[in-house]
C-alpha positions as CSV (number, residue, x, y, z in Angstrom):
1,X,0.0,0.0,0.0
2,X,1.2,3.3,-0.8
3,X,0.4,5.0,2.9
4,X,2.9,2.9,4.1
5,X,6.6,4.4,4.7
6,X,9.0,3.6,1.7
7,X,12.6,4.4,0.9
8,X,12.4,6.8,-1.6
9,X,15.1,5.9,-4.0
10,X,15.5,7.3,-7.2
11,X,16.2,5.2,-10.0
12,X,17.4,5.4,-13.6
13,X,14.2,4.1,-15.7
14,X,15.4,1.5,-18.4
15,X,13.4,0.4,-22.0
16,X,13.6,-3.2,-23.0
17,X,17.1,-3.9,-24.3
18,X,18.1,-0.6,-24.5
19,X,20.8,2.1,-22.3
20,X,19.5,4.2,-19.4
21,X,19.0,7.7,-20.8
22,X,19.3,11.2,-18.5
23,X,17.0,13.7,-17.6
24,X,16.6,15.8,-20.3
25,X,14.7,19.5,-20.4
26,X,14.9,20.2,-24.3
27,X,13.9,18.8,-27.6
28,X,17.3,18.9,-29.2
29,X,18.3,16.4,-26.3
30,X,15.8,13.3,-27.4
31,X,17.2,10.7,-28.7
32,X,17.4,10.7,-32.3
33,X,16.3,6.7,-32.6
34,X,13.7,5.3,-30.3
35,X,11.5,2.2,-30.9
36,X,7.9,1.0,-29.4
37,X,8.2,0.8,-25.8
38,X,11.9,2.9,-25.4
39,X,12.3,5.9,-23.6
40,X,12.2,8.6,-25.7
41,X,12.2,11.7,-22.8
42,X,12.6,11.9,-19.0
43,X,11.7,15.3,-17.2
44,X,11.8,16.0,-13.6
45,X,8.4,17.9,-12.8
46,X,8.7,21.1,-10.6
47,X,6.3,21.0,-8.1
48,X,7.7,23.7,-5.8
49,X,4.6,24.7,-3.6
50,X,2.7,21.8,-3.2
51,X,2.9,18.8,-0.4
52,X,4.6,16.6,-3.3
53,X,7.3,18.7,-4.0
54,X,11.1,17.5,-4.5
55,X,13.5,17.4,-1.5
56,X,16.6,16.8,-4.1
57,X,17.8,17.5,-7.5
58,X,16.6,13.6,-8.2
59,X,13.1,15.0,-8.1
60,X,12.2,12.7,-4.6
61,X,9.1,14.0,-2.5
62,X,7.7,12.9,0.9
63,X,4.7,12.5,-0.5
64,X,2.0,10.4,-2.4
65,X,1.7,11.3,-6.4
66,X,0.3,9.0,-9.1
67,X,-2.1,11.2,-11.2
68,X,-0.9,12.2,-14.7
69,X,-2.9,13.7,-17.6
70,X,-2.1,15.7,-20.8
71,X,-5.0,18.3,-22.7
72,X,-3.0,18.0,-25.7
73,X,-0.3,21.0,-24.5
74,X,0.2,20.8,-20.3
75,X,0.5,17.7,-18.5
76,X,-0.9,17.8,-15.1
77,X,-0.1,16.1,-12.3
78,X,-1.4,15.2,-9.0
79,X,-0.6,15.1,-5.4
80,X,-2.8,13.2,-2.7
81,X,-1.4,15.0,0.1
82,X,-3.1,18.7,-0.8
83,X,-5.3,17.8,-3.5
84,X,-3.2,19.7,-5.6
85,X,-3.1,19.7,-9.5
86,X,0.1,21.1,-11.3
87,X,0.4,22.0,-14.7
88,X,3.6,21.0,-16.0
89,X,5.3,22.0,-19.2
90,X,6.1,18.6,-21.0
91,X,9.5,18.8,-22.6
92,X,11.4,21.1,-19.7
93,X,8.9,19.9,-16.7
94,X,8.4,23.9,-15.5
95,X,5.7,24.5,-13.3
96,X,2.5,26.2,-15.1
97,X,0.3,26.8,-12.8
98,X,-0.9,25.1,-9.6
99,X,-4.6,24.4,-8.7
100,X,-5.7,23.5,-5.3
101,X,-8.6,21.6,-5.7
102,X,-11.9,21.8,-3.6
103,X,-14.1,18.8,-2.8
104,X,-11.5,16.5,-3.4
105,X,-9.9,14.2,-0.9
106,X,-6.8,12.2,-1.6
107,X,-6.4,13.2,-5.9
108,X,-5.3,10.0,-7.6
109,X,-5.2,9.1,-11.0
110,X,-6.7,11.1,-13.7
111,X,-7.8,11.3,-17.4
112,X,-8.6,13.7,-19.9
113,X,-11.2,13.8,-22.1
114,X,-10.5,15.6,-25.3
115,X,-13.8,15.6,-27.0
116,X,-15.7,17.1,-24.2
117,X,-12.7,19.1,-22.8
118,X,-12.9,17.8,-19.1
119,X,-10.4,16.3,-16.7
120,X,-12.2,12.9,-14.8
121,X,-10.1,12.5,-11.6
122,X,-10.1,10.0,-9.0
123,X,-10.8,11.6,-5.3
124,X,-11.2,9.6,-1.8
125,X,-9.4,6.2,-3.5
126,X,-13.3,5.3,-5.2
127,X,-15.5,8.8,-6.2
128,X,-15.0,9.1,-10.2
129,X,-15.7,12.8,-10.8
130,X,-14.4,15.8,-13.0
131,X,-12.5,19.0,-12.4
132,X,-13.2,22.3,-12.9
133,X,-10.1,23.9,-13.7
134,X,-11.7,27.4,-14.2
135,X,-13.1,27.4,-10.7
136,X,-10.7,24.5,-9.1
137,X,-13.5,22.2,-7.8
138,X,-14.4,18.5,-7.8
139,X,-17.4,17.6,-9.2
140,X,-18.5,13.7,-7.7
141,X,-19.8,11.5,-10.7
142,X,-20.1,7.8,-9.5
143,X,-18.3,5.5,-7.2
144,X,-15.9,3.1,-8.5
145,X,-14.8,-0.6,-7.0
146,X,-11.6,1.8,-6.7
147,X,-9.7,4.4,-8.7
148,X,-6.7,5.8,-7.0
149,X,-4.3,3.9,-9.3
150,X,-6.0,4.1,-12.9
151,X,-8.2,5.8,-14.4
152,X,-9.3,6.5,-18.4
153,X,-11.4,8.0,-20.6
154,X,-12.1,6.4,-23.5
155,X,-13.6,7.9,-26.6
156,X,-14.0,5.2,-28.7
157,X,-17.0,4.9,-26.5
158,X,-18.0,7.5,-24.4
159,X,-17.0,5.4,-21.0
160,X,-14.9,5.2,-18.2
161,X,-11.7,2.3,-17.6
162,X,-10.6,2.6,-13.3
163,X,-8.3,-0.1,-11.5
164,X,-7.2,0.4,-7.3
165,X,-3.9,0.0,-6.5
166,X,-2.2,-3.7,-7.4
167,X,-5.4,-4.5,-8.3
168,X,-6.4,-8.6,-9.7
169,X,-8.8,-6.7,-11.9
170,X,-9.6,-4.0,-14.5
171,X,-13.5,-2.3,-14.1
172,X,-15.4,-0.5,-17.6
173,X,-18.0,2.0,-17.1
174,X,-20.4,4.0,-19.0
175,X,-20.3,7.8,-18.2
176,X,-22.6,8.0,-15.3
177,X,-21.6,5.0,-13.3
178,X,-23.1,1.7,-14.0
179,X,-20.9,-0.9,-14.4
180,X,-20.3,-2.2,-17.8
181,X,-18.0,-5.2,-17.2
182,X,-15.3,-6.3,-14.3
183,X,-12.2,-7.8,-16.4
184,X,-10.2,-10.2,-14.1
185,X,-6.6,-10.3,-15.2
186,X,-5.7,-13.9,-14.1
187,X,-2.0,-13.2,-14.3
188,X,-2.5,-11.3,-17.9
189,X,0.1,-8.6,-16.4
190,X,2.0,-11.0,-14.2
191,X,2.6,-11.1,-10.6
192,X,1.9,-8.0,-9.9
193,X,-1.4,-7.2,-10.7
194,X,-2.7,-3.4,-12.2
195,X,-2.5,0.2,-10.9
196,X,-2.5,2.3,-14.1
197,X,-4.3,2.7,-17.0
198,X,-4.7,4.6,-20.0
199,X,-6.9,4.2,-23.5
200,X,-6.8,4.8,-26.7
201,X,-8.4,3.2,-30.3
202,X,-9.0,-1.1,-29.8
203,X,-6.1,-0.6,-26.4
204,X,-6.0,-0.7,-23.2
205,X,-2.2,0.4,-22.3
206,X,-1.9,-1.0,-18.5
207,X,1.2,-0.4,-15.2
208,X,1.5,-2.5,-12.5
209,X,3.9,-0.6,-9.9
210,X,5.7,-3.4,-8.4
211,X,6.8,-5.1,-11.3
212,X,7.4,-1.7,-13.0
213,X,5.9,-2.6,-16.4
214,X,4.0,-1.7,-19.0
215,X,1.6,-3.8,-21.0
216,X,-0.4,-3.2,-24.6
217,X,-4.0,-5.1,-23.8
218,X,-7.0,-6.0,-26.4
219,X,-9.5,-4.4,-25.0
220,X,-11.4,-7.8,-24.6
221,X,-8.1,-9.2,-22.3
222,X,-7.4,-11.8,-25.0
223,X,-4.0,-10.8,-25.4
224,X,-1.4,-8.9,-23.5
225,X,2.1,-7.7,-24.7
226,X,4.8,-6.4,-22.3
227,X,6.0,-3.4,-23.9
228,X,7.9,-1.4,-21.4
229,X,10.1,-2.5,-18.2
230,X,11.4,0.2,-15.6
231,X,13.4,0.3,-12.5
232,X,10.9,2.8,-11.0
233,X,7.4,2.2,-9.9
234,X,4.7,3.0,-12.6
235,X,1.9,4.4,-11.3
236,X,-1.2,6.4,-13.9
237,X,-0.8,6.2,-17.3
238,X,-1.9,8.7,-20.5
239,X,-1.2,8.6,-24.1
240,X,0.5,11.7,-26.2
241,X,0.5,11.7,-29.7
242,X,1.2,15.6,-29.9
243,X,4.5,17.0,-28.0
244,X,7.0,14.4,-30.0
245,X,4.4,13.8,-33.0
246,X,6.7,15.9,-35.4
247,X,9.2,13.8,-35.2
248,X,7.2,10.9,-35.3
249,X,6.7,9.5,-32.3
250,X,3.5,9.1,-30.1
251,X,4.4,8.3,-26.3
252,X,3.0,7.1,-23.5
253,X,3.6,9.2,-20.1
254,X,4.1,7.2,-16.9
255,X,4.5,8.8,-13.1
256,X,6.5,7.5,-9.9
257,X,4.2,7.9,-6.4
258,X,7.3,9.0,-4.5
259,X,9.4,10.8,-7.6
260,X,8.8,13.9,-9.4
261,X,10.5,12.2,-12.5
262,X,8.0,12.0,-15.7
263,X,8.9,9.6,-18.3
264,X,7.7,9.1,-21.8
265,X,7.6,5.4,-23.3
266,X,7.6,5.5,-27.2
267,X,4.3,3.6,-29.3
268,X,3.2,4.1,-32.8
269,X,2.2,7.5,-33.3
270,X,-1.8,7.5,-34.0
271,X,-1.9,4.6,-31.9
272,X,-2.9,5.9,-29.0
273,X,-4.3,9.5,-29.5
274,X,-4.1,12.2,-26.3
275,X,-7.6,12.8,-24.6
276,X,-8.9,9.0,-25.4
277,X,-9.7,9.5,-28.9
278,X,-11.4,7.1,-31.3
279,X,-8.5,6.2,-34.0
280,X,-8.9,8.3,-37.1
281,X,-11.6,6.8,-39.5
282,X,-9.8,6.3,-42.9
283,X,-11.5,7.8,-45.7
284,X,-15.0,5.7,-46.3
285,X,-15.4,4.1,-49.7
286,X,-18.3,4.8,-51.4
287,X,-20.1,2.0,-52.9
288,X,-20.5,-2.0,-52.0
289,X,-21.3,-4.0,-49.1
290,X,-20.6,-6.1,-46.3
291,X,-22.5,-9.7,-45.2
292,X,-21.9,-12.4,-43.4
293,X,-23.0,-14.3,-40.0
294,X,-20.7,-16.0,-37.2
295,X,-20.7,-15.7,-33.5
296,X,-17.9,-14.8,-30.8
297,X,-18.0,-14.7,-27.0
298,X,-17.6,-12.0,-24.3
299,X,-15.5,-12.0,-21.3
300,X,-17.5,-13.7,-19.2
301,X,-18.5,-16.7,-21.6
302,X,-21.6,-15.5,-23.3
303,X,-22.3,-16.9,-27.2
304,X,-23.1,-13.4,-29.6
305,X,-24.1,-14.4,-32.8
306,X,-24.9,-12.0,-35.5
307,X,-26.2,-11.9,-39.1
308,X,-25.8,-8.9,-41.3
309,X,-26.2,-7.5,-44.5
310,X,-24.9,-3.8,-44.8
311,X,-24.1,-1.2,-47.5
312,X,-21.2,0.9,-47.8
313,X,-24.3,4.2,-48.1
314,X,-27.2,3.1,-47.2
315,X,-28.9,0.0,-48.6
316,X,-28.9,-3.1,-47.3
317,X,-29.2,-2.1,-43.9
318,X,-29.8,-5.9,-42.0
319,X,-28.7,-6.8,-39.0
320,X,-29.2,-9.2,-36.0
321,X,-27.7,-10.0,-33.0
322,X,-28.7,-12.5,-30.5
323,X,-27.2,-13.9,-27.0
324,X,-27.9,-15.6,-24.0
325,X,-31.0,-17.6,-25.7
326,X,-33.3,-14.9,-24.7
327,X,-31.9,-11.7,-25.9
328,X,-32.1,-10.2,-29.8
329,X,-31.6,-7.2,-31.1
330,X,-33.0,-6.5,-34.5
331,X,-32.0,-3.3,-36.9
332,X,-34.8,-1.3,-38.3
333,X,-32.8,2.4,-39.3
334,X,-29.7,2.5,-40.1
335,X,-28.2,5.9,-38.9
336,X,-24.4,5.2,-40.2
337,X,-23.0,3.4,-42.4
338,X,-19.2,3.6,-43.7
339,X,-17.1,1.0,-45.4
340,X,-13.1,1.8,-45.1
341,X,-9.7,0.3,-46.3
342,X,-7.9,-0.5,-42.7
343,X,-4.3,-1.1,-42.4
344,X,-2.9,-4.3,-42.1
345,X,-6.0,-6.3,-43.0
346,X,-6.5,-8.0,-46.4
347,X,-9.6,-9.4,-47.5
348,X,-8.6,-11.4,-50.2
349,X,-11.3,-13.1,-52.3
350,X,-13.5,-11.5,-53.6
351,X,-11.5,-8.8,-54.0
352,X,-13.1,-5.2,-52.8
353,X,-11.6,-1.9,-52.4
354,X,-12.3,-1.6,-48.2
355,X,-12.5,-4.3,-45.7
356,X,-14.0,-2.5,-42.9
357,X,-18.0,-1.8,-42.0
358,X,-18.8,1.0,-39.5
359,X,-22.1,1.5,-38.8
360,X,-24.8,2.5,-35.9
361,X,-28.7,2.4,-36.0
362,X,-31.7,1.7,-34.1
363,X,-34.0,-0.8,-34.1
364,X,-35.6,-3.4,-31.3
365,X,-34.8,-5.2,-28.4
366,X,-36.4,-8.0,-27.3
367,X,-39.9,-6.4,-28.8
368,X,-39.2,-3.4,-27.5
369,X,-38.1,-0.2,-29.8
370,X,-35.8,2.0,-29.2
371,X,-32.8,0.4,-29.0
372,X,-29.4,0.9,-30.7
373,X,-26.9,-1.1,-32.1
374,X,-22.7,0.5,-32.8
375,X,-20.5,-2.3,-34.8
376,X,-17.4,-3.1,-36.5
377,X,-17.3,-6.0,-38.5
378,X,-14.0,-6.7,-40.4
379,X,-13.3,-9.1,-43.4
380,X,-9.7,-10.1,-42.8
381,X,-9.6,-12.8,-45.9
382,X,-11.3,-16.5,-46.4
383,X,-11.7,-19.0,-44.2
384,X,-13.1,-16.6,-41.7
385,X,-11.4,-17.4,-38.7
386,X,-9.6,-13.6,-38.2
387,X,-12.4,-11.9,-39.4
388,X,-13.2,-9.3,-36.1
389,X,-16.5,-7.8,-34.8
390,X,-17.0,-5.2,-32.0
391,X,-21.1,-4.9,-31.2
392,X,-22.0,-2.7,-28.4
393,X,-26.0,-2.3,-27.7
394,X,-27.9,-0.3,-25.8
395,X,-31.0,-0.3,-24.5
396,X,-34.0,2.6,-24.7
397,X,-33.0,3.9,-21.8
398,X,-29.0,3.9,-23.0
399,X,-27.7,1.5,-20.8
400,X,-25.4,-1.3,-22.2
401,X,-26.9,-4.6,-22.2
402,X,-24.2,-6.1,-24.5
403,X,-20.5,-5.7,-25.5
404,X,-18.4,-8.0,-27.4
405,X,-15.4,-7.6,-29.3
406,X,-12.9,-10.4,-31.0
407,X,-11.9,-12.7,-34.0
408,X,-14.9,-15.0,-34.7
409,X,-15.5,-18.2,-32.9
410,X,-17.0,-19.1,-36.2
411,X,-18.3,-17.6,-39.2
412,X,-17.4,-15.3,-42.3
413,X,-17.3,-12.0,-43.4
414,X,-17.1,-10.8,-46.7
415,X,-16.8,-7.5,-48.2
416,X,-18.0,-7.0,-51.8
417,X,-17.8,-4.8,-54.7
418,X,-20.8,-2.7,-55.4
């Protein structure tokens, strides 16, 4: 537990395979070559004024800090001790400006959200809420199974990703609090269970602090890929795709509890956009359409089978979905429809110019209208058997009632020519 007294030590973060590099306060310092998970910048944070700030030139503090965000030009940073949030410049790590925040008890992690401008924060270990930088208060939202550790936005679907500290599990929920799903790890991220988080297009990017490491993570928990290992503890987590994006390079901020020292871990630029951003749509095609029927299963074991017949603008607009014997959702108006040409996926025969169908719509559940349906269905080439599907549908009342996402259990998608 983090209350607990510590050594503070202060130690030289290292990327897989690669030499230590120094603090650094300018551009024309970074590292000319960097690769996905590498350090590509290390900046000790001046905090001067708050109960977190440094007692050495190492950047060390006496107290508890695991909160990191960035609104696309100023990270900010928090400290448990005051409930104070700094603004830091990201490449020299000068203080901004500090806000002491009222209503808030015990700031831990934080997110921002770039499409409605608002920073969610974690205050009291569980309240989810956002702050009001203009007028410095805490606003309470919802209460989580536990947030101090991690905490994301994520705009691929308007919802909320928390974890405690060391926590055997990752919790997903919608905007206003209910519960969406509770993702066990089962020893996904080692022995050392989760503290932060951060999101961005299909991943989850997750830190466990006693293992210091990083991991990428499908945002269904069927795969998890160690990308980063430090000597420090890695506490909140959130994605950049702007300070270093000129040269190329989106990264991935990470902050110590007990250090001042900010480190950013490289990942594909436009993998992981600032503020939880959707990946950019590529441009749609036009004309043909996507069919084809399979089923897959969520994380806790349920059979989804759908049946579709969509158009890359409009017509055919068909879709079903059905689960758990009882349940079925059935498309009536389709609202969007987009075919695209992702990257890295093929669809082979018969040959079409996209392989991708986004779409939305309503249409009925169980009877009942008012419902609606958001989907991604990919054709990824014949048999079938990496063809991919995200469904997400909501009731009239806009809760969730089912998300899936994963390769096919069984099935075939195919995209055609118009």
């Amino acid at each position: 537990m983090k209350w607990l007294a510590v050594p503070v030590i202060r130690a030289t973060a290292l990327a897989l395979g690669v030499a230590s590099v120094p603090v650094v306060g300018t551009l024309d310092a970074i590292p000319a070559r960097a690769a996905n998970g590498d350090l590509v910048h290390e900046v000790v944070a001046d905090r001067t004024g708050t109960a977190c700030a440094s007692v050495n030139p190492a950047g060390s503090h006496l107290g508890v800090g695991v909160g990191i965000a960035f609104d696309g030009s100023r990270l900010l940073i928090s400290c448990a001790g005051d409930s104070t949030i700094t603004e830091i410049h990201p490449v020299t790590g000068a203080r901004l400006a500090i806000h002491t925040v009222a209503g808030a008890t015990s700031l831990g992690a934080m997110a921002w959200a770039a499409s409605s401008g608002q920073l969610w924060a974690c205050s009291t270990m569980r309240t989810v809420g956002t702050v009001d930088l203009g007028t410095n208060t805490f606003t309470p939202r919802f209460q989580s199974q536990g947030c101090f550790d991690g905490l994301a936005y994520d705009g691929a679907d308007n919802t909320i990703w928390a974890s405690e500290d060391v926590s055997s599990s990752v919790q997903h929920y919608a905007l206003a609090g209910a519960l969406i799903a509770s993702h066990a790890l089962g020893g996904r991220l080692g022995a050392c269970g989760n503290s932060g988080i951060a999101a961005g297009g299909s991943r989850l990017y997750l830190a466990n602090n006693g293992c210091s490491q990083i991991y990428d993570v499908a945002k269904d928990f069927s795969a998890a890929t160690l990308v980063v290992t430090s000597a420090r503890r890695l506490e909140d987590l959130e994605c950049d795709d702007v300070t270093f994006g000129a040269q190329g390079k989106g990264v991935l901020w990470s902050i110590d509890a007990y250090d001042n020292v900010l480190d950013a871990w490289e990942i594909p630029l436009g993998q992981c956009p600032f503020g939880g951003q959707p990946l950019p749509i590529p441009p749609p095609i036009g004309s043909g359409s996507m069919k084809g029927s399979g089923s897959l299963f969520t994380e806790g074991g349920v059979r989804v089978s759908h049946h579709f017949d969509l158009g890359c603008s409009g017509a055919p607009d068909r879709l079903e979905v059905t689960w758990a014997k009882e349940n079925k959702f059935k498309l009536e108006t389709l609202s969007r429809g987009v075919c695209t040409d992702g990257l890295g996926i093929a669809p082979d025969r018969p040959a079409a110019a996209f392989d991708t169908h986004l779409g939305s719509g309503q249409g009925r559940l169980n009877g009942a209208a008012g419902a609606t349906a958001t989907w991604r269905f990919t054709d990824a080439g014949e048999p079938g058997k990496s063809d991919y599907a995200t469904i997400i549908i909501r009731d009239a009342g806009g809760a969730t009632v089912l998300t899936v996402s994963g390769t096919l259990d069984n099935g075939n998608h195919q995209a055609h020519r118009k």
